[in-house]
N, C-alpha and C positions, 0 to 999 in steps of 0.2 A: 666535457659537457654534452657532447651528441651524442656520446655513446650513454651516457646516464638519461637522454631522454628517449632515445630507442628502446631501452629497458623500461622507462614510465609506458610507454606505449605500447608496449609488448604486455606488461600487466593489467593494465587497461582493456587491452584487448580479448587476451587468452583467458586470463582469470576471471578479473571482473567482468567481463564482459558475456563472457561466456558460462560462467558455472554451474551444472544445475540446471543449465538451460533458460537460464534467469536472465532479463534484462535488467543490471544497476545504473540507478541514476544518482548525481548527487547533485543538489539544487548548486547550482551557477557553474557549476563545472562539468560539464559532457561536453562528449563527441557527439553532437546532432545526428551528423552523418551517419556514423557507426550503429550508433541507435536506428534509426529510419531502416538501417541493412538487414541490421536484425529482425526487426519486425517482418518485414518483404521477404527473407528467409524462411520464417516460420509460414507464412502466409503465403508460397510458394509451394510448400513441400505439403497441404492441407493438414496441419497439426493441430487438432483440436486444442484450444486453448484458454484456459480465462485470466487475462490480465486484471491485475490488484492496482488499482493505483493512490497514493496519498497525496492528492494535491496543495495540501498546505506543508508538506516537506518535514514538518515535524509534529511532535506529541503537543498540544495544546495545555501548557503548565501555568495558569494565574499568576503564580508565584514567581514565574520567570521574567523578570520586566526587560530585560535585554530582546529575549525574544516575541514580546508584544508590541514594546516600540519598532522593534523593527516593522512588524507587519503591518501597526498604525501609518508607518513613514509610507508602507509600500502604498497601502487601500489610497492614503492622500493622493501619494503619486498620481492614482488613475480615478479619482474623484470616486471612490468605493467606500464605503459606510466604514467606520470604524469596530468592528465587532468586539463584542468580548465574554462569546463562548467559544468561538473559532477562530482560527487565523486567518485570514485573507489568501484565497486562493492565489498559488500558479498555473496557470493553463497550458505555457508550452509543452510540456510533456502531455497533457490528454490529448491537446488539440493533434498533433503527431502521432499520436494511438491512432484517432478516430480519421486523421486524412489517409493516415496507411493502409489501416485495415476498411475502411468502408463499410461495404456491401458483405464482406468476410464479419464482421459482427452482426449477431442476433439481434444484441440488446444490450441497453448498457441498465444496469443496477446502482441507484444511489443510495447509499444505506450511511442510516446517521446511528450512533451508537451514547446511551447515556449511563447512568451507574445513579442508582440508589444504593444508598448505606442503610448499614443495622440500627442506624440513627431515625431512624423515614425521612431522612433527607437525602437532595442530589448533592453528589460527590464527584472530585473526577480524581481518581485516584494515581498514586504511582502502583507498583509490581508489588511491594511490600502489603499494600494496603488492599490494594484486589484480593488478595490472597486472606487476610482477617476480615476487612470491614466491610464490602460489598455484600449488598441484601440480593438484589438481583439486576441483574443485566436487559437494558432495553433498546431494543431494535426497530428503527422505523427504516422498512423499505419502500423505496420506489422504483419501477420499471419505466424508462425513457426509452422510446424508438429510437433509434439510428437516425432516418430522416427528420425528428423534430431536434438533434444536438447539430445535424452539418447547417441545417439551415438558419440556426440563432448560434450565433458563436458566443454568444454572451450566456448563454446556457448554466455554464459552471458557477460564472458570477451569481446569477438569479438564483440558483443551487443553495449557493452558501448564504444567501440573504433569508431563505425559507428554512436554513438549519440553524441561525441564528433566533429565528422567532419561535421554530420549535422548544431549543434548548433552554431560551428564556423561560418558558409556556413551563418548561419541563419542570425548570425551579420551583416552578408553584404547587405543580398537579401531581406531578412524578409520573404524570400518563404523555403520553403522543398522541397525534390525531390517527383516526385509522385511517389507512395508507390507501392510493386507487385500486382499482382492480388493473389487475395483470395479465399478460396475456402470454399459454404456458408453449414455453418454449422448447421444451427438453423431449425426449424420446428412450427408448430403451437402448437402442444404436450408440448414446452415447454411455450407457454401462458395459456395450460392448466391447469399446474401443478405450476403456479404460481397467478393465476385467483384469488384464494380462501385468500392467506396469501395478495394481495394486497388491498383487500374487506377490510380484516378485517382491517389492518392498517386504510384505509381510514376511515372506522369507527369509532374507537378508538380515531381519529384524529380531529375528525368530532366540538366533544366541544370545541379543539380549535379557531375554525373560528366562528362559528354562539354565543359561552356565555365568556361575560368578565372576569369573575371569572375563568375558565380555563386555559384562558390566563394568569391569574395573577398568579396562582400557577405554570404556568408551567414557568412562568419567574422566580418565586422567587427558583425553584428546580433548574434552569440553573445557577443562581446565589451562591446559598450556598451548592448544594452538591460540589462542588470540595473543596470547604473551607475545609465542613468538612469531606474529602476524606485528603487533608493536614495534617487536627489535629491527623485522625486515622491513618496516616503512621507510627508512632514512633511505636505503637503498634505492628503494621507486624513483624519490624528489629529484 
């Protein structure tokens, strides 16, 4: 049983942990720790970076009432609105972003995402449906200072209260409101420092497009590693 949990931990660590240079989370079960290190590593060694975060932990599915009540159960928990174009946010994982990195972030970007159908109505589609029945894709951003999320920790929440009346609004109009004015963050310095890793992908990439046999292994690796990623899970537990 210790050696089968050295091994959870071991995968935890090197794999998931590390891939890609990715930090994985999965809602109720992290390593806090582990995570915090990671962050302080990157943030140590000056790596330019832009972390993605999804604070509702999954795809927002109508249809799915298992995972709506849950999120109902949660909002009641902490006396939060019940929504029902969003899920009810989790904050431990940003709020951990934003105390680690600090001053090391520019700016954080809130971006709400809706789907119009070939119908002229809003849709919120699966993979299949994106792919036929999506008219077009809309993007409301917002630019948040650093200092106005450390000093309202309620932030997130207020977030998802303002993407709920948008999405509602959305139902009707199929428009967003236009978004504030921004303030531009970016420089050429950072096309520099990205110039070299985009090279190289492109090259590494390169035998995809121009030899069939490339293509064919990299189909048949998209095909059976998760298979057997499945067969080796038992092994983790």
């Amino acid at each position: 049983k210790k050696k089968k949990k050295k091994k959870k931990q071991w995968y935890q660590r090197r794999v998931r942990g590390h891939q890609h240079g990715l930090i994985f989370v999965k809602r109720g079960d992290n390593n806090l720790d582990l995570i915090r290190k990671q962050i302080r590593e990157k943030k140590n060694k000056n790596i330019p970076m832009l972390m993605t975060l999804f604070p509702e932990g999954t795809r927002f599915n109508p249809d799915n009432a298992k995972v709506l009540e849950k999120s109902h159960a949660y909002a009641r928990s902490i006396s939060f609105p019940e929504c029902t174009r969003v899920l009810t946010p989790r904050i431990t994982g940003t709020n951990i972003f934003v105390e680690e990195l600090g001053d090391y972030l520019k700016a954080i970007f809130d971006i709400t995402v809706a789907y119009e159908g070939v119908d002229g109505k809003a849709m919120r589609p699966d993979t299949m449906e994106f792919l036929d029945s999506v008219k077009a894709v809309h993007i409301h951003f917002k630019q948040r200072s650093v200092n106005s999320v450390i000093e309202n920790e309620g932030w997130l929440y207020d977030s998802f209260k303002e993407k709920e009346e948008m999405l509602v609004e959305f139902d009707k109009t199929l428009t967003f409101p236009d978004p504030p004015d921004y303030k531009h963050i970016y420089s050429w310095s950072v096309f520099s420092e990205t110039i070299i890793p985009v090279l190289y992908t492109a090259t590494i990439c390169s035998p995809l497009i121009f030899c069939k046999q490339a293509r064919s292994l990299w189909l048949q690796t998209v095909l059976f590693v998760p298979i057997l990623q499945l067969l080796a899970k038992p092994i983790w537990k």
